[in-house]
MIVEX-843867 format. One record per residue (C-alpha): x, y, z; residue number from 0. Coordinates in steps of 0.05 Angstrom, whole numbers, plus 32768, in hexadecimal, padded with zeros to 4 digits. Layout:
! MIVEX-843867
@east: X&north: Y&up: Z&i: NUM .
...
! end
This chain:
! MIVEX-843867
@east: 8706&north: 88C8&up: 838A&i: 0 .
@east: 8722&north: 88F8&up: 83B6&i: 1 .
@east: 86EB&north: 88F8&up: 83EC&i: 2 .
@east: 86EA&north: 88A2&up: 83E2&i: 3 .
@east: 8738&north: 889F&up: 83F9&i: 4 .
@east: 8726&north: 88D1&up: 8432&i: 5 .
@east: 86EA&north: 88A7&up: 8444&i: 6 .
@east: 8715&north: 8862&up: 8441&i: 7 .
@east: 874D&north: 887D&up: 8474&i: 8 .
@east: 8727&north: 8890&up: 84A9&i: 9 .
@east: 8706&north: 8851&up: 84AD&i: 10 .
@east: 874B&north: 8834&up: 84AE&i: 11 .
@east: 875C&north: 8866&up: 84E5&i: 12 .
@east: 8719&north: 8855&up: 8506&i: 13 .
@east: 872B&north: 8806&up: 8502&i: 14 .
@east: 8770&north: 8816&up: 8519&i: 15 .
@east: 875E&north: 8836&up: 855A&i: 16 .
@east: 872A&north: 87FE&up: 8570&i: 17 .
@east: 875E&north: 87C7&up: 8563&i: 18 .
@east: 8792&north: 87F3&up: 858B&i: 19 .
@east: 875F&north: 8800&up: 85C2&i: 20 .
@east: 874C&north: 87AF&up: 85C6&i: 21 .
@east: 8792&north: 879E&up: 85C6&i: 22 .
@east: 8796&north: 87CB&up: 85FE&i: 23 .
@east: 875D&north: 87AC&up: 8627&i: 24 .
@east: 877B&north: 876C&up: 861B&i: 25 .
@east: 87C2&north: 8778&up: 8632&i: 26 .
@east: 8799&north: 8797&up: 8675&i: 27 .
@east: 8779&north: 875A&up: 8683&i: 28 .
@east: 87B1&north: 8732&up: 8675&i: 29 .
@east: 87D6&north: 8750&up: 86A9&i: 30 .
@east: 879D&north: 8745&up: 86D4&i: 31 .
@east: 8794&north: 86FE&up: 86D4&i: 32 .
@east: 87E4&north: 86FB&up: 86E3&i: 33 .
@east: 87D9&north: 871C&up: 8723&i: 34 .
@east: 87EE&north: 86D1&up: 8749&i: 35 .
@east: 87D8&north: 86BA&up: 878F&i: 36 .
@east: 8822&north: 86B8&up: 87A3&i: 37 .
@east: 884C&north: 8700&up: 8791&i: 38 .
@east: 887F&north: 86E2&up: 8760&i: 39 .
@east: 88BA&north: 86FE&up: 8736&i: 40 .
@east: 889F&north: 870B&up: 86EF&i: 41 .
@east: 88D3&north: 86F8&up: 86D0&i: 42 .
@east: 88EA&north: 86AD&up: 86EE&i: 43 .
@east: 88AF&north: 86A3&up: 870E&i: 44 .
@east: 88CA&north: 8691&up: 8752&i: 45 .
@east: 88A9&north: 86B0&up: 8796&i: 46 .
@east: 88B8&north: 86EE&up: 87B7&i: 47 .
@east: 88F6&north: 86FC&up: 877D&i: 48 .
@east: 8921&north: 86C0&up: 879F&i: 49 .
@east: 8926&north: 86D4&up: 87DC&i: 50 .
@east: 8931&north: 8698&up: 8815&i: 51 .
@east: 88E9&north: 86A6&up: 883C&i: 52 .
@east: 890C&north: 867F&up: 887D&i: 53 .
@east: 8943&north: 86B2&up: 887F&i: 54 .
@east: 8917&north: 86E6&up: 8892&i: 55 .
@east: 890F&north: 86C0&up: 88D3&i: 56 .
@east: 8954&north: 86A4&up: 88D9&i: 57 .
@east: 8984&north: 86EA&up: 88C3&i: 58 .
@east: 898A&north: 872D&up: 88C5&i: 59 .
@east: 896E&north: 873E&up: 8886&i: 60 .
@east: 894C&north: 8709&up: 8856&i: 61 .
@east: 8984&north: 86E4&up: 8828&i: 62 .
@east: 8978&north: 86D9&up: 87E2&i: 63 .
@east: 896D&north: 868D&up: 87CA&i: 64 .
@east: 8988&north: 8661&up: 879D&i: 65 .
@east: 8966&north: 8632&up: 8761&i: 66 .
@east: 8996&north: 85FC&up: 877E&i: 67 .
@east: 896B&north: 85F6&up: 87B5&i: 68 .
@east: 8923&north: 85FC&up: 8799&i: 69 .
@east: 88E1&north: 85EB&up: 87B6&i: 70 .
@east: 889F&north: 85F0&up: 8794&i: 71 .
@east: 885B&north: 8601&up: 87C1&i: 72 .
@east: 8821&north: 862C&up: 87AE&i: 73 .
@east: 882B&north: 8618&up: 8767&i: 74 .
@east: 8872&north: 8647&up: 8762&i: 75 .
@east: 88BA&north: 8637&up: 876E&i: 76 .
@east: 88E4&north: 8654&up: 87AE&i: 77 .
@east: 8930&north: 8654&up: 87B8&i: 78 .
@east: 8956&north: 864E&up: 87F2&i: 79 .
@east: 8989&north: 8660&up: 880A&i: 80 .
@east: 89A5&north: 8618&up: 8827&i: 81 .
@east: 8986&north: 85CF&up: 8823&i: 82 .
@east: 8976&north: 85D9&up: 886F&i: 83 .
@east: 894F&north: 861C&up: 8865&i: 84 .
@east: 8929&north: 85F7&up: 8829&i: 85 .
@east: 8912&north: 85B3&up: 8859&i: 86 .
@east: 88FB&north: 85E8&up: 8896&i: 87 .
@east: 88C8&north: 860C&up: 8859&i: 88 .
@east: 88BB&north: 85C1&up: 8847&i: 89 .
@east: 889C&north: 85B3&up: 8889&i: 90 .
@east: 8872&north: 85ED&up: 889A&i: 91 .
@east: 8872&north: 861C&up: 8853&i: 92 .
@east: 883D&north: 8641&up: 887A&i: 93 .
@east: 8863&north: 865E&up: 88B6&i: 94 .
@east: 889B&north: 8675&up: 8882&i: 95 .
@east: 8877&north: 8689&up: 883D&i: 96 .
@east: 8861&north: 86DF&up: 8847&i: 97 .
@east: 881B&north: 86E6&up: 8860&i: 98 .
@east: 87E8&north: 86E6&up: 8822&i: 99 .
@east: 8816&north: 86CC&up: 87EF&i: 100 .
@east: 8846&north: 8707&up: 87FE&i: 101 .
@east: 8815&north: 8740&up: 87DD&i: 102 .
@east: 881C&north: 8784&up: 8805&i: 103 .
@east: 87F5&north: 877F&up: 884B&i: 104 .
@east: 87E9&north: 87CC&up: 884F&i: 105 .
@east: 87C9&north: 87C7&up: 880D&i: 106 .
@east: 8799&north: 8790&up: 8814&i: 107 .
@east: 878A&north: 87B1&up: 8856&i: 108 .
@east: 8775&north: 87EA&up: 8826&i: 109 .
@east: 874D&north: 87B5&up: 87FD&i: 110 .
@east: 877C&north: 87AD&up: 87C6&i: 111 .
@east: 87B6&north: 8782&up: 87AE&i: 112 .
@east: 87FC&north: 879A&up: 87A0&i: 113 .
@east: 8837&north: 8766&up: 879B&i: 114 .
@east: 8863&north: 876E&up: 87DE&i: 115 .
@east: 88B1&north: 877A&up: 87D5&i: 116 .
@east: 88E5&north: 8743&up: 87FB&i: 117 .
@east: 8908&north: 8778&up: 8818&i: 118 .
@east: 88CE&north: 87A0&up: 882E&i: 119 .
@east: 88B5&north: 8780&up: 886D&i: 120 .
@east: 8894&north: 8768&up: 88B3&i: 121 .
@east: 889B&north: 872F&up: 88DD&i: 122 .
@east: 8864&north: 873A&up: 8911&i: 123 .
@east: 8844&north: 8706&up: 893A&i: 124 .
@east: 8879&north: 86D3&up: 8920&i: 125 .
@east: 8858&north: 86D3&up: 88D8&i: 126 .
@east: 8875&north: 8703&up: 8896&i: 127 .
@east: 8851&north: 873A&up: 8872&i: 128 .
@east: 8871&north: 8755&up: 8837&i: 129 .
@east: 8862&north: 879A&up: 881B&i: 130 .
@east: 8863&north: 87D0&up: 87DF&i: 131 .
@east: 8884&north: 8809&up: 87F3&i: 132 .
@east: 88A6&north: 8820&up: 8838&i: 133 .
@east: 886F&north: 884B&up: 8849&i: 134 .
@east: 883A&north: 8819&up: 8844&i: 135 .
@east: 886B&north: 87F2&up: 8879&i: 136 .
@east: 8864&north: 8830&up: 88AE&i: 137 .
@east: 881A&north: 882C&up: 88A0&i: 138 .
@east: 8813&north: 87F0&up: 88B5&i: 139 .
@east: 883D&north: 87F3&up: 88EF&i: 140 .
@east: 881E&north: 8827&up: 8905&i: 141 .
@east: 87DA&north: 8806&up: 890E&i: 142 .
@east: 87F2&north: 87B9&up: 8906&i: 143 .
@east: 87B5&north: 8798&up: 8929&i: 144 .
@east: 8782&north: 87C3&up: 88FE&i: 145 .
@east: 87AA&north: 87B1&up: 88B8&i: 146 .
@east: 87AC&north: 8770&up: 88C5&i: 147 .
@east: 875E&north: 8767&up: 88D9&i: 148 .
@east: 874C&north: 878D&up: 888F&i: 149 .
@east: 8785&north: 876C&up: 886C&i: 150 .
@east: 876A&north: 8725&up: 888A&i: 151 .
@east: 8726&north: 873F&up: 887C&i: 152 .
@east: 8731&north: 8757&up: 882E&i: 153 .
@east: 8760&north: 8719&up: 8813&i: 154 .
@east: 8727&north: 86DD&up: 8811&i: 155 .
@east: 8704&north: 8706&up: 87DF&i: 156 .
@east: 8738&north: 8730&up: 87B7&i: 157 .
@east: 8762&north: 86E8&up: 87B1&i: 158 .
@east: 872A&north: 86C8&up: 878D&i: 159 .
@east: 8740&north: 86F2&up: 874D&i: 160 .
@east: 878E&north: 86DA&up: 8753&i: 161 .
@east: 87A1&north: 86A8&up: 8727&i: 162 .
@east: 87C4&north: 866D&up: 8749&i: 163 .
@east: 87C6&north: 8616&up: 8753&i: 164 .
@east: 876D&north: 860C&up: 874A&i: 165 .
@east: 877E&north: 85D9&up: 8784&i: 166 .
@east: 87A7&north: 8606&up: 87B7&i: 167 .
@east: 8784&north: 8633&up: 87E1&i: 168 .
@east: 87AD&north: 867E&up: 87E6&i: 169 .
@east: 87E1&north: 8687&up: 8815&i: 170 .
@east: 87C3&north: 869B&up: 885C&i: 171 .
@east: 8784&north: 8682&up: 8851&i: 172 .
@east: 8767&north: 8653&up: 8882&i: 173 .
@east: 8740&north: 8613&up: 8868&i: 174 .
@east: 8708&north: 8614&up: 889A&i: 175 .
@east: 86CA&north: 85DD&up: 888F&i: 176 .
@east: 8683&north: 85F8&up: 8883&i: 177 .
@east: 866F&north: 85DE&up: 88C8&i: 178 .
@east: 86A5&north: 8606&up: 88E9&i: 179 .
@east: 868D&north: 8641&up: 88CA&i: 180 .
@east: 864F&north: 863A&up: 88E7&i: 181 .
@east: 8657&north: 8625&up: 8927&i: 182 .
@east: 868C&north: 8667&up: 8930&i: 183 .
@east: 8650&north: 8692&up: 891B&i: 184 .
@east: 8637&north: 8682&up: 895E&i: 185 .
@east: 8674&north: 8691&up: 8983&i: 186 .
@east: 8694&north: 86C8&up: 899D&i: 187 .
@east: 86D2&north: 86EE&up: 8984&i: 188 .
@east: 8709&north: 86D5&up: 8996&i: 189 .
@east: 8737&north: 8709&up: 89B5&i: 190 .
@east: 8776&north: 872B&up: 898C&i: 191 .
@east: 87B3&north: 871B&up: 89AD&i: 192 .
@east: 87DB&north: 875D&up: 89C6&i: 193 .
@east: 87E6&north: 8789&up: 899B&i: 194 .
@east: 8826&north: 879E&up: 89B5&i: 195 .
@east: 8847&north: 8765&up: 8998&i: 196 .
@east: 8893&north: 876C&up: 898A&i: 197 .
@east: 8897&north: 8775&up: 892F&i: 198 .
@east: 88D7&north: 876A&up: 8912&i: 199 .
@east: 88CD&north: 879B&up: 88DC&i: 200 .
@east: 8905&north: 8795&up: 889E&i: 201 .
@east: 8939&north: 87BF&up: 88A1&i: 202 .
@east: 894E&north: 87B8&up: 8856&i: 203 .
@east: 893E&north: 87E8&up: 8823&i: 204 .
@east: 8922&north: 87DD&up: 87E6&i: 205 .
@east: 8950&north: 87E1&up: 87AD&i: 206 .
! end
């Protein structure tokens, strides 16, 4: 009887662990597939934690939004921080959103995706990159045109795993017709603009 009730517990033991360990796979690719196009706060939902992407062009330091005055493009919700900010995003989201949905640009320059923080930041070239950590900032100023070749290089193919709108391309990446693409195979490289180009980097720190 003895050796029976030994026998019985460790295949409860055993059926334990593999329903711990497949609970455990599952939360890891749960939190994969909620890896989004645009860099969102996970708890509201709302791009780049609030944060008014025009004032990043128009103050000092960015300005935190409102939900008063709340736009939805690229399939999330952004605040502003005034009704005026909110109808400049309305007409050209793209000059204003953060360069590849706001994930870091050092990292995808490294071929992988971190989420970017608001107050860690570019503007270079009149466009915003977000990034992860202060450090990966003075990476990439420190070789900007070179980060910005691998990030642009890396984020058609790591964004096809982010989950976002089926009908919405990602943030920063150009629709370009088939014939296009094949008719540039045939031309030359265009040249890079200077790459001593002026970069308002942020000054913020992260908190």
């Amino acid at each position: 009887m003895a050796a029976m009730m030994r026998q019985i517990c460790k295949q409860i033991l055993t059926m334990t662990g593999a329903v711990l360990l497949l609970c455990a796979l599952t939360a890891g690719a749960l939190a994969q597939s909620l890896v989004t196009t645009i860099v969102t706060d996970p708890l509201t939902g709302v791009a780049i934690d609030g944060y008014d992407p025009v004032s990043y062009f128009t103050e000092t330091e960015p300005v935190p939004g409102s939900p008063e005055f709340e736009y939805y493009w690229g399939g999330v919700p952004w605040y502003f921080a005034s009704a005026a900010n909110r109808d400049v995003f309305k007409l050209n989201p793209d000059v204003y959103a953060p360069q590849h949905g706001g994930h870091c640009e050092m990292s995808l320059a490294r071929g992988y995706l971190s989420d970017g923080k608001p107050r860690i930041y570019v503007i270079e070239g009149m466009k915003l990159y977000l990034f992860y950590s202060a450090a990966n900032r003075e990476a990439f100023l420190l070789s900007t045109r070179d980060a910005l070749d691998k990030a642009g290089q890396a984020w058609p193919v790591l964004a096809r795993n982010l989950q976002g709108p089926p009908s919405e391309r990602p943030v920063s990446e150009p629709v370009v017709a088939e014939d296009q693409v094949a008719a540039d195979k045939h031309e030359p490289e265009q040249a890079h603009p200077p790459a001593d180009t002026p970069a308002a980097a942020g000054a913020a720190a992260e908190h």
